[in-house]
DOVO-205604 format. One record per residue (C-alpha): residue number from 1; residue in one letter; chain; x, y, z. Coordinates in nm, 4 decimals. Layout:
NUM/a/A/X/Y/Z
...
END
This chain:
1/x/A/11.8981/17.3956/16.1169
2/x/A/12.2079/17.1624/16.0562
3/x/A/12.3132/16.9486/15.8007
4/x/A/12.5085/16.6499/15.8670
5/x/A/12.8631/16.7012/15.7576
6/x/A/13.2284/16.5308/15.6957
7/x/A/13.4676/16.5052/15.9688
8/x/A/13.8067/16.5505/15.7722
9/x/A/14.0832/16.4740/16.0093
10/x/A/14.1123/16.4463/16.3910
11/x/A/14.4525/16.6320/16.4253
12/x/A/14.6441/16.8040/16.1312
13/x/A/14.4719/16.7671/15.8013
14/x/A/14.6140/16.5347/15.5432
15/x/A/14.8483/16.6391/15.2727
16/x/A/14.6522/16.5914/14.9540
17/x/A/14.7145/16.2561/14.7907
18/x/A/14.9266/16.1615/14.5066
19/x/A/14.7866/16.2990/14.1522
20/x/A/14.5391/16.5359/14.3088
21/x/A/14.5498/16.9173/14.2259
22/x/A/14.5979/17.0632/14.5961
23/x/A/14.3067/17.2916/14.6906
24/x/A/14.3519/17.5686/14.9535
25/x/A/14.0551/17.5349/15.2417
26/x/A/13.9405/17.7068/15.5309
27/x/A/13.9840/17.5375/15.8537
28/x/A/13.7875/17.5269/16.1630
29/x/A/13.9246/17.3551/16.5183
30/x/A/13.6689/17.2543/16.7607
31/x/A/13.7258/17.2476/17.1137
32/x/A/13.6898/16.8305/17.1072
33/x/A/13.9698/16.8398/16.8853
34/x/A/13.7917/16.7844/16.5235
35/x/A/13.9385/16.9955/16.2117
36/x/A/13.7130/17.0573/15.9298
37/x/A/13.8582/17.1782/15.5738
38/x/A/13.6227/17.3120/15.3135
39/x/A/13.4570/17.6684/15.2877
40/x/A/13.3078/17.9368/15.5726
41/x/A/12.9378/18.0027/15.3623
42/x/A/12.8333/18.2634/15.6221
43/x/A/12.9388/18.3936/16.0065
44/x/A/12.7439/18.5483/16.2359
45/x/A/12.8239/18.6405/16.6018
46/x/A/12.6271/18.3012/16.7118
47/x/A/12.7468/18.0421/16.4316
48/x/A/12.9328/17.9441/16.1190
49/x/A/12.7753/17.7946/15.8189
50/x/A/13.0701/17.5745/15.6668
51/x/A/13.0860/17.3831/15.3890
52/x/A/13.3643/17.0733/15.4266
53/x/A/13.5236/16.9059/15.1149
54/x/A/13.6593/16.5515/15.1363
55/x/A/13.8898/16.4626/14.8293
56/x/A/13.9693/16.1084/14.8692
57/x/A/14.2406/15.9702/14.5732
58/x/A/14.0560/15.7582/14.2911
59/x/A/13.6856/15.8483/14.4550
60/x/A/13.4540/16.1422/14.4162
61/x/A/13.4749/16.4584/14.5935
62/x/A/13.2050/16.4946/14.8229
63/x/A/13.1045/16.8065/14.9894
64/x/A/12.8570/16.8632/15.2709
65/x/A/12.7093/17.1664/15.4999
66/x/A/12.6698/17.2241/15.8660
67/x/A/12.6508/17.4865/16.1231
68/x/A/12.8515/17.5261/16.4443
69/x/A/12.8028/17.7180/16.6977
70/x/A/13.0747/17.9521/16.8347
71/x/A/13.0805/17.7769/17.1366
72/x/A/13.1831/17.4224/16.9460
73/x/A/13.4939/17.6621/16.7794
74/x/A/13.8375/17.6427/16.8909
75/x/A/14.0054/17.8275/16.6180
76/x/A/13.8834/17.9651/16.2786
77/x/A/14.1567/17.9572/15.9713
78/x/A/14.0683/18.1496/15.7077
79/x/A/14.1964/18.1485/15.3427
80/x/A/14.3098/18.4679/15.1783
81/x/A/14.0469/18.6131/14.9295
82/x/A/14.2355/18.4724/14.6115
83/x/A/14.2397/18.1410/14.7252
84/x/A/13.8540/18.1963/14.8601
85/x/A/13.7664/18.2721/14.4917
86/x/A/13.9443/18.0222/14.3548
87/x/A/13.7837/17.6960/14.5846
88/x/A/13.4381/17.8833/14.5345
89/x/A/13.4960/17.7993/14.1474
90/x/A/13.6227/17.4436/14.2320
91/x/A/13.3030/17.3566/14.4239
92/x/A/13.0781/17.5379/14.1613
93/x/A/13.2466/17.3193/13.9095
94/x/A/13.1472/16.9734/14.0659
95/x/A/12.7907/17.0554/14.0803
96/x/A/12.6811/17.2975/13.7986
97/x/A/12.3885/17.1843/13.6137
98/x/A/12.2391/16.9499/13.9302
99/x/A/12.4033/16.6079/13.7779
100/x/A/12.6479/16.6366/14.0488
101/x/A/12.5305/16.2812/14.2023
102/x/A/12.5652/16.1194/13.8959
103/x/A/12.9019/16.2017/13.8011
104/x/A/13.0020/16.0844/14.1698
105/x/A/12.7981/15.7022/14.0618
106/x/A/13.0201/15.7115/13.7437
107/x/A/13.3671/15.7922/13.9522
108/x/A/13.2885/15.4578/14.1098
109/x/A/13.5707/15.2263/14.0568
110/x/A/13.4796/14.8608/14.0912
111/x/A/13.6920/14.5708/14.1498
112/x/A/13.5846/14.1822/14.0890
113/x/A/13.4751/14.0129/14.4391
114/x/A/13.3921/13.6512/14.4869
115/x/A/13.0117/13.6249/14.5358
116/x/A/12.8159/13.2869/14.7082
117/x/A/13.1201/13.0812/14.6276
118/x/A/13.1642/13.1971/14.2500
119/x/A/13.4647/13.3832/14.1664
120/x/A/13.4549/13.7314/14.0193
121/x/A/13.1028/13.7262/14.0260
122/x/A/12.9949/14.0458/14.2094
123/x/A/13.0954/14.3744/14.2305
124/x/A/13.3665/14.5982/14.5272
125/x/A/13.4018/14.8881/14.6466
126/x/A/13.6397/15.0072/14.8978
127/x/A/13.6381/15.3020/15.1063
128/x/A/13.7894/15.4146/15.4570
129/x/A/13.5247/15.2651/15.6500
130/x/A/13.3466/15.0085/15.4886
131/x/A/13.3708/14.7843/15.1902
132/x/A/13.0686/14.6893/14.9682
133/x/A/13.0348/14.3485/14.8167
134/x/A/12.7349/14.3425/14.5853
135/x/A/12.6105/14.1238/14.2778
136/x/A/12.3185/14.3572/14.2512
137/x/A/12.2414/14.6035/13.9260
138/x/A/12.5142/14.8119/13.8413
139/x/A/12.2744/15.1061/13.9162
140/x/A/12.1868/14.9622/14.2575
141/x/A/12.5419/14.9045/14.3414
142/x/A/12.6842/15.2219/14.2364
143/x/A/12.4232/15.4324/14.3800
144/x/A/12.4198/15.2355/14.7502
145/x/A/12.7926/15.2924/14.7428
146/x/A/12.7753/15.6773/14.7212
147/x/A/12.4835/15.7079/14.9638
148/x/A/12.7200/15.5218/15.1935
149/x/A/12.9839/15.7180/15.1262
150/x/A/12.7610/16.0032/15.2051
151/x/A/12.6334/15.8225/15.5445
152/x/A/12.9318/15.7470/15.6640
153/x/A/13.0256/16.1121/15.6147
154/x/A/12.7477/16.1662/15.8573
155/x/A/12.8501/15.9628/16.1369
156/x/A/13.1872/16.1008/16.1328
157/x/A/13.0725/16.4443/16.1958
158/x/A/12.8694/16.3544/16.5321
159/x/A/13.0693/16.0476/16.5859
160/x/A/13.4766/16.0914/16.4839
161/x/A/13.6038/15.8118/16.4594
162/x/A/13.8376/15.6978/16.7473
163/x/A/14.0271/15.3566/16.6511
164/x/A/14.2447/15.4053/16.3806
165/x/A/14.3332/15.0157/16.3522
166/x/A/13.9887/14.9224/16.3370
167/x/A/13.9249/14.7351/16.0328
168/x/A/13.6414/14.8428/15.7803
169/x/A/13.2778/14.6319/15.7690
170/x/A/13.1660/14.4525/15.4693
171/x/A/12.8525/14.5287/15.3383
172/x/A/12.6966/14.2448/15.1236
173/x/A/12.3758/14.3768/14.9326
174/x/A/12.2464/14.0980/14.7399
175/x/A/11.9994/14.1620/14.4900
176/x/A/11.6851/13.9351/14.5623
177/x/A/11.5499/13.7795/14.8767
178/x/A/11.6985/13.4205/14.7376
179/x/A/12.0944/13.5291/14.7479
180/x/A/11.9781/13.7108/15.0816
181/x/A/11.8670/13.4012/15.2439
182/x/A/12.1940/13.2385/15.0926
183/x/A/12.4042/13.5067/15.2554
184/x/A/12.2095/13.4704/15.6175
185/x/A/12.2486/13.0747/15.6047
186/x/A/12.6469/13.0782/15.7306
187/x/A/12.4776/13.2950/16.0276
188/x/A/12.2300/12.9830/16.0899
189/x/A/11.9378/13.2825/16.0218
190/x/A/11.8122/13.2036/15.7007
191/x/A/11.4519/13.2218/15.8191
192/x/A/11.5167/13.6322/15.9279
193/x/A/11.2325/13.8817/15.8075
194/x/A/11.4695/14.1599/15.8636
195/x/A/11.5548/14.2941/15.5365
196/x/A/11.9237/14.3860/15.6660
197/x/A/12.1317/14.1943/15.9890
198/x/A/12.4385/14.3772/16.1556
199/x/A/12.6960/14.0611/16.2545
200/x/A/12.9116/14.1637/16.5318
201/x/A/13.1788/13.8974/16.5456
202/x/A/13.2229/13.9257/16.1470
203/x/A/13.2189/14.2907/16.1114
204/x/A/12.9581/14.2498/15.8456
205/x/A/12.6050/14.3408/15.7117
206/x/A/12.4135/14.1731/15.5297
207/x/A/12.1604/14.3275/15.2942
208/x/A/11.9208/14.1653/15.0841
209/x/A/11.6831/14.3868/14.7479
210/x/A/11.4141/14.3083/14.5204
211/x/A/11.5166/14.6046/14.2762
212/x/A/11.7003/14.3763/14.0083
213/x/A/11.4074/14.4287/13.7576
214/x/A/11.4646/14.7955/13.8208
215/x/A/11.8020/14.7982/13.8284
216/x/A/11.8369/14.6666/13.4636
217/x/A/11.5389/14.8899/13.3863
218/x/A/11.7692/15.1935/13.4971
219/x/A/12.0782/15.0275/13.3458
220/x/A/11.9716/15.0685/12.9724
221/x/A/11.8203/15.4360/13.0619
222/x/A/12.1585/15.5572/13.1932
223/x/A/12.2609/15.4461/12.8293
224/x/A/12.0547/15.5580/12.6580
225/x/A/12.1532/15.8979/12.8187
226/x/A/12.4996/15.8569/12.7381
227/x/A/12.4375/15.7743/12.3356
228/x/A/12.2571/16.1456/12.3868
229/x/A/12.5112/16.3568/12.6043
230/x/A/12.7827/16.1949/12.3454
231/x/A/12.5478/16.3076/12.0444
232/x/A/12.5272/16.6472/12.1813
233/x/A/12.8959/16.7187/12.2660
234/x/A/12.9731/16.6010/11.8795
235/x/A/12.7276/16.8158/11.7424
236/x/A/12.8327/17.1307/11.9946
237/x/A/13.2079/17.0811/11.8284
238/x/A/13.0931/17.1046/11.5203
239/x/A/12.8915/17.4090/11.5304
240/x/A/13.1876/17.5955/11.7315
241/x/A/13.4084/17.5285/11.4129
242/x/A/13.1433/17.6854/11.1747
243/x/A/13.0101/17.9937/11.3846
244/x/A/13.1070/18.2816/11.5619
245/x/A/12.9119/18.4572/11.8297
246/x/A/12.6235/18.6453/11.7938
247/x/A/12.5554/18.3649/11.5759
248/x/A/12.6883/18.0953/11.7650
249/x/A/12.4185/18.1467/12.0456
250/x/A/12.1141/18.0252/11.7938
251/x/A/12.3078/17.6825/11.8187
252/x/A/12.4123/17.6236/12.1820
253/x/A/12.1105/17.7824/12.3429
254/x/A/11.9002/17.4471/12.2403
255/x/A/12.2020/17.2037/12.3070
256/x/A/12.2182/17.3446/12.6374
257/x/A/11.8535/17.2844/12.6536
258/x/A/11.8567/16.9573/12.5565
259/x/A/12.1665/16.8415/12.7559
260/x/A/11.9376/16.9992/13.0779
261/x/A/11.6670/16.7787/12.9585
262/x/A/11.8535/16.4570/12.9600
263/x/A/11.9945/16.5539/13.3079
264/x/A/11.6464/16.5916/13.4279
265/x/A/11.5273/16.2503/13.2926
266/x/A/11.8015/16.0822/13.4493
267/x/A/11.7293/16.2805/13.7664
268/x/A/11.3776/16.1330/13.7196
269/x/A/11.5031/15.7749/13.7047
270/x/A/11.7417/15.8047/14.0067
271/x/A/11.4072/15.9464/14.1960
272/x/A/11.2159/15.6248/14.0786
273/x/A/11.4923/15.4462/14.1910
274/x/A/11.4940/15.5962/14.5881
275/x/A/11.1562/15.5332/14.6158
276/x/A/11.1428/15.1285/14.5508
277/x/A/11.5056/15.1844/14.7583
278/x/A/11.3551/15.4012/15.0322
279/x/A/11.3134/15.1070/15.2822
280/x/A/11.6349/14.9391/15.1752
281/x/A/11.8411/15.2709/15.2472
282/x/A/11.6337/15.3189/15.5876
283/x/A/11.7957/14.9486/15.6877
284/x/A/12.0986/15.0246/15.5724
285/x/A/12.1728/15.3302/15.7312
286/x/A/12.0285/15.1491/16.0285
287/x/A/12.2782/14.9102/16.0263
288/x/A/12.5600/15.0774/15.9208
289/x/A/12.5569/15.2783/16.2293
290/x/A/12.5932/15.0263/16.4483
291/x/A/12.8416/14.8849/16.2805
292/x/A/13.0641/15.2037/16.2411
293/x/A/12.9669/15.2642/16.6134
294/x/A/13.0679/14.9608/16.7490
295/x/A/13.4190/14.9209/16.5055
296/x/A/13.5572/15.3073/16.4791
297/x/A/13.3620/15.5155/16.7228
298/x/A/13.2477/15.3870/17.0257
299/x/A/13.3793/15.0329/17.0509
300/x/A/13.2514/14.7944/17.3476
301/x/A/13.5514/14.7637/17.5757
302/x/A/13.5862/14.6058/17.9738
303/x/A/13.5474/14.8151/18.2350
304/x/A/13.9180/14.7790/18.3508
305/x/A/14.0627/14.8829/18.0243
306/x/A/13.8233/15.2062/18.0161
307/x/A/13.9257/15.3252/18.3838
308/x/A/14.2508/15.2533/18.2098
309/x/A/14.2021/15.5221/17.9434
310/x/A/14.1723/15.2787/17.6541
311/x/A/13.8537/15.4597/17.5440
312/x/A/13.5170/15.4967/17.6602
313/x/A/13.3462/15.2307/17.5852
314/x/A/13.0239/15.1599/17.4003
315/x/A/12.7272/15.3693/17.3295
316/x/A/12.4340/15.2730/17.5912
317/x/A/12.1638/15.0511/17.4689
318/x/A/11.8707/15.3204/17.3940
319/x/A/12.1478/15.5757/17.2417
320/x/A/12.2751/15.3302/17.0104
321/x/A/11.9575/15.2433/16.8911
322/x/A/11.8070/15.6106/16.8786
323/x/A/12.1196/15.7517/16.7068
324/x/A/12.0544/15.4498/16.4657
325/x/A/11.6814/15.5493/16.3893
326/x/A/11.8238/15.9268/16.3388
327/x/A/12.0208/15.8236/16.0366
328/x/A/11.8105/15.5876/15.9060
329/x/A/11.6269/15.8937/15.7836
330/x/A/11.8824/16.0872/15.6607
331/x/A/11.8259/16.1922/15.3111
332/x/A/12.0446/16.3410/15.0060
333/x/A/11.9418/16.6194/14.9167
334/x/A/12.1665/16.8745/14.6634
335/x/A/12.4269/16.5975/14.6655
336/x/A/12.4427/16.6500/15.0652
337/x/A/12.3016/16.4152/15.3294
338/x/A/12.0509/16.5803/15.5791
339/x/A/12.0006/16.3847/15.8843
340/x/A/11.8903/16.6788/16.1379
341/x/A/11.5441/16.7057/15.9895
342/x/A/11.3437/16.4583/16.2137
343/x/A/11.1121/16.1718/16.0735
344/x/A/10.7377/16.3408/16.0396
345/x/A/10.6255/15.9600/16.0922
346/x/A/10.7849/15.9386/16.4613
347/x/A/10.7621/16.3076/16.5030
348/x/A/10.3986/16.2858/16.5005
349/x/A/10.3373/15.9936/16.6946
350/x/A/10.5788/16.1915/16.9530
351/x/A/10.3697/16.4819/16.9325
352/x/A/10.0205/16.3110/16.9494
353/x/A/10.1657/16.0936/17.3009
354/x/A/10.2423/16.4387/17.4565
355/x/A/10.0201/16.6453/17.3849
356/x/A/9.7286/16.4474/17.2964
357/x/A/9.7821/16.1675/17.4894
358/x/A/9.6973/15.9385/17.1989
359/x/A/9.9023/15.6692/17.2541
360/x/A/10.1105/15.4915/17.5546
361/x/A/10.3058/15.7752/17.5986
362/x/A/10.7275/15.8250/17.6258
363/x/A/10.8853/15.6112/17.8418
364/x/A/11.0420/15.7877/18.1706
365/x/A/11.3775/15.8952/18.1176
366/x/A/11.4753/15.7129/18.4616
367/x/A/11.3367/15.4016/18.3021
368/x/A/11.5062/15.4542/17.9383
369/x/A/11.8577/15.4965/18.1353
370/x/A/11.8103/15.1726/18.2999
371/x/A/11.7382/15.0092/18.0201
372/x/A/11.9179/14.6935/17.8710
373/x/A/11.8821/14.5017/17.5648
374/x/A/11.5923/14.3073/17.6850
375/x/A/11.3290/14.6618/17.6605
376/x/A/11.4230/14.6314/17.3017
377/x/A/11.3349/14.3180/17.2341
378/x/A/10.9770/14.2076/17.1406
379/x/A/10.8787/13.8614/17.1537
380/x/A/10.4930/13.8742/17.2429
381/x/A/10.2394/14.1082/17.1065
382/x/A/10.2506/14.2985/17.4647
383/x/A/10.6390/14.3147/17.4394
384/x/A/10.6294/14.4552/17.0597
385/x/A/10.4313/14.7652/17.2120
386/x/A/10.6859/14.8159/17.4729
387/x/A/10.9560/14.7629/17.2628
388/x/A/10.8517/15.0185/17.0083
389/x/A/10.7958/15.2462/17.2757
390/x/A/11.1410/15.2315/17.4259
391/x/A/11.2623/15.3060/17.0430
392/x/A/11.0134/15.5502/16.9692
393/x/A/11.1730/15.6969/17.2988
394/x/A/11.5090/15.6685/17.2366
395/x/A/11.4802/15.8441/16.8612
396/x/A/11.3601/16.1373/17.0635
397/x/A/11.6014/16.1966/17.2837
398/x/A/11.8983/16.1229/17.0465
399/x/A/11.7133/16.3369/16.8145
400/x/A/11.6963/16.6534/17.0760
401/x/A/12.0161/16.5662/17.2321
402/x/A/12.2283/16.5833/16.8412
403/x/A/12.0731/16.8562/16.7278
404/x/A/11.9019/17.0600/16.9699
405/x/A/12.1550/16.9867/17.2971
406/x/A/12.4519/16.9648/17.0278
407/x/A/12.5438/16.7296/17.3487
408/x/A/12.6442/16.3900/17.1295
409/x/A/13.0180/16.4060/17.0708
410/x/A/13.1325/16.7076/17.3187
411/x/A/13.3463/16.6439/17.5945
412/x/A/13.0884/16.6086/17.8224
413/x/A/12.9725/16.3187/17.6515
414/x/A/13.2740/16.1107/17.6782
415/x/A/13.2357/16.1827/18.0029
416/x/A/12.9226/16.0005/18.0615
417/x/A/13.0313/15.6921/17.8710
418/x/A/13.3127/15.6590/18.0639
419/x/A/13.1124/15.6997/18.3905
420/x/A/12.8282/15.4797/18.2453
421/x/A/13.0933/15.1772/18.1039
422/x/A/13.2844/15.1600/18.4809
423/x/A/12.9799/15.0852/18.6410
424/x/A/12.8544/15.4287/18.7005
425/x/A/12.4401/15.5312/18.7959
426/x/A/12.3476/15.6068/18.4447
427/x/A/12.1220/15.8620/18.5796
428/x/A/12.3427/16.0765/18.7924
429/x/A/12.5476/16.0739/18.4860
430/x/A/12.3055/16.1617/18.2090
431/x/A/12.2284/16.4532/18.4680
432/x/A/12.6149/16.6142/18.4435
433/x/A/12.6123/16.5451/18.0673
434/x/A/12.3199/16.7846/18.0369
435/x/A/12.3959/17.0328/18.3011
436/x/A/11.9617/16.9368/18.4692
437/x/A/11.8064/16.7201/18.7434
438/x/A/11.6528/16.4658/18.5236
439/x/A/11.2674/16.5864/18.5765
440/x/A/11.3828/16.9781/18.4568
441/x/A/11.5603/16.8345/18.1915
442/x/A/11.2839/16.5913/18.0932
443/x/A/11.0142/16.8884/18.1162
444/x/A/11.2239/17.1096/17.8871
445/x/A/11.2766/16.8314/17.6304
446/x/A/10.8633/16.7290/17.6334
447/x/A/10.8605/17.1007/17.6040
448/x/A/11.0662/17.1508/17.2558
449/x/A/10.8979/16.8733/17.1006
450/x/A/10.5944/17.0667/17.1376
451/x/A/10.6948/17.3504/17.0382
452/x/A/10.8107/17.2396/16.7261
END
């Protein structure tokens, strides 16, 4: 089982930034070239658990969990025991009482942005990929800019990023459908039902919300919390000036209590919070991966300049849009996003076409290769059934292919795009990036879906 993790550097790691405390880290080299820093959790003779750290000046530290197998590893670097101890304490530190999300919303720094033609009238956030432009609640904003953080995180790991020039996307997240309309109107697609709209040629998304009400809601709770923590810390430094232990316990036993208690009602709130947000997340993360696809990882070039070796050109159609649907279900969970897990939703209606023959069944790989924009598109009740069976398709076979294949990203796989972007038969190709005649490969992959 894998967790979706950060890729920290594509050659030698960074030195640490200005005004940070340097922390020592374990290293691991894959063979495609990616080095991870952080901490080695566990090794066996098949994989490595591995915990990465990212430490980015003036943002939180963010840590996240994956597994690779031995045959992903180049080279393993491992810290001396001291230093092992030591970064286990660090990490235990950021995290210790389960708040650990919320002190990353209040390291947010914010900067004034011009909003719908007023100045100073919304919110930024800038980070190595993407800036966020936002003139929603303060809780909205600050907790959609560490879930991106988080996302981006993700794509990185399956995805490194592979155009250092490129520029990052702005993300505007208005707060009601009205600004959202306002923000779509430049695009001449004010009328769009989509809650969220990837533009291309502006490296931009566009996000509209209806959580203001609960955004303000959550604004006075967070508070209210504060006023609370701030009580208890006075109170805690005045009892350590009048007692000693044994008798100090008596007094910090229910402060610690009560601090816990707080933490958990503001846990509570955040929950209430992803649930109205679930669906705006899910279109988010939707959107954000194309974008990050299309501007650091995989970014749409002519066929000339990829025989050149300029890159490999973009992601194909149906993996662009599966990989998309694969993180629009990643979740946070222990301050760590989990995108392996697959949606029960799609999983079921996957399940139910194969083995029940329920519905209209998978679309043949041979046809899903083939396929260009237009078996995405739906513009007919007839064409919205084929068009959510090519996606319900397509999040399949990403899904299998990222986590089960561990295919998306090796070497292999720039192989295919390159073969695929120069004019290449996408299926001979998709047959040497998995090592299978497309029927045995399609037999074992109907297979693992139903054996899940």
């Amino acid at each position: 089982m894998f967790v979706a993790i950060l890729l920290l550097s594509l050659a030698q790691p960074p030195a640490p930034p200005p005004g940070l405390t340097p922390w020592p880290f374990d290293e691991l080299i894959l063979k495609n070239g990616a080095v991870f820093q952080g901490l080695i959790l566990a090794e066996t003779p098949a994989d490595v658990t591995f915990q990465s750290v990212r430490r980015p000046p003036g943002k939180p530290t963010f840590t996240l969990t994956s597994r690779f197998t031995r045959g992903e590893i180049a080279a393993v670097k491992k810290l001396a025991e001291k230093d092992r101890e030591f970064l286990k304490e660090r990490i235990a530190e950021l995290d210790p009482d389960g708040s650990g999300e919320r002190k990353r919303m209040e390291a947010v720094e914010f900067a004034p942005a011009e909003w719908l033609g007023k100045a100073d009238a919304a919110r930024r956030y800038d980070s190595e990929f993407f800036t966020l432009v936002s003139d929603a609640p303060e809780e909205v904003t600050r907790r959609a800019a560490v879930r991106l953080e988080h996302l981006y995180t993700a794509f990185t790991r399956f995805l490194p990023p592979a155009v250092p020039t490129a520029r990052p996307t702005t993300i505007y997240l208005a707060p009601n459908p009205a600004e959202y309309r306002q923000l779509l109107g430049p695009l001449g697609r004010a009328d769009l039902l989509n809650p969220a709209v990837f533009d291309p040629a502006g490296n931009r998304i566009l996000c509209g919300t209806d959580l203001g009400r609960i955004g303000e809601e959550l604004q006075v709770a967070k508070l209210h919390h504060a006023q609370q923590l701030a009580a208890l810390a006075r109170y805690e430094e005045g009892v350590r000036k009048l007692y000693r232990r044994p008798e100090l316990e008596r007094y910090l036993t229910p402060i610690t209590h009560e601090r816990r208690r707080v933490f958990a009602a503001d846990r509570a709130n955040m929950a209430k919070l992803d649930a109205h947000a679930a669906r705006l997340f899910a279109v988010l993360y939707h959107e954000s991966f194309h974008a990050y696809a299309a501007a650091f990882a995989y970014p749409p070039l002519a066929p000339e300049r990829v025989r050149a070796g300029e890159g490999t050109g973009e992601l194909p159609r149906w993996l662009n849009e599966g990989l998309a649907q694969v993180f629009e279900g990643a979740v946070v969970e222990a301050g760590e996003v989990r995108a392996d897990a697959p949606d029960q939703k799609r999983f079921v209606r996957v399940y139910d076409d194969l083995r029940l023959k329920k519905g209209a069944g998978l679309m043949p790989l041979a046809e899903l290769l083939a396929a260009g924009p237009q078996a995405f598109l739906a513009h007919h009740a007839d064409g919205k059934a084929d068009a959510d069976r090519a996606y319900l398709t397509c999040w399949a076979l990403a899904h299998y292919l990222t986590f089960d294949r561990r295919a998306v990203g090796s070497p292999a796989f720039r192989t295919y795009l390159v073969t695929v972007n120069t004019g290449g038969d996408p299926r001979r190709a998709f047959e040497e990036l998995v090592g299978q005649a497309l029927p045995a490969f399609e037999a074992e992959w109907h297979a693992a879906i139903l054996k899940k």
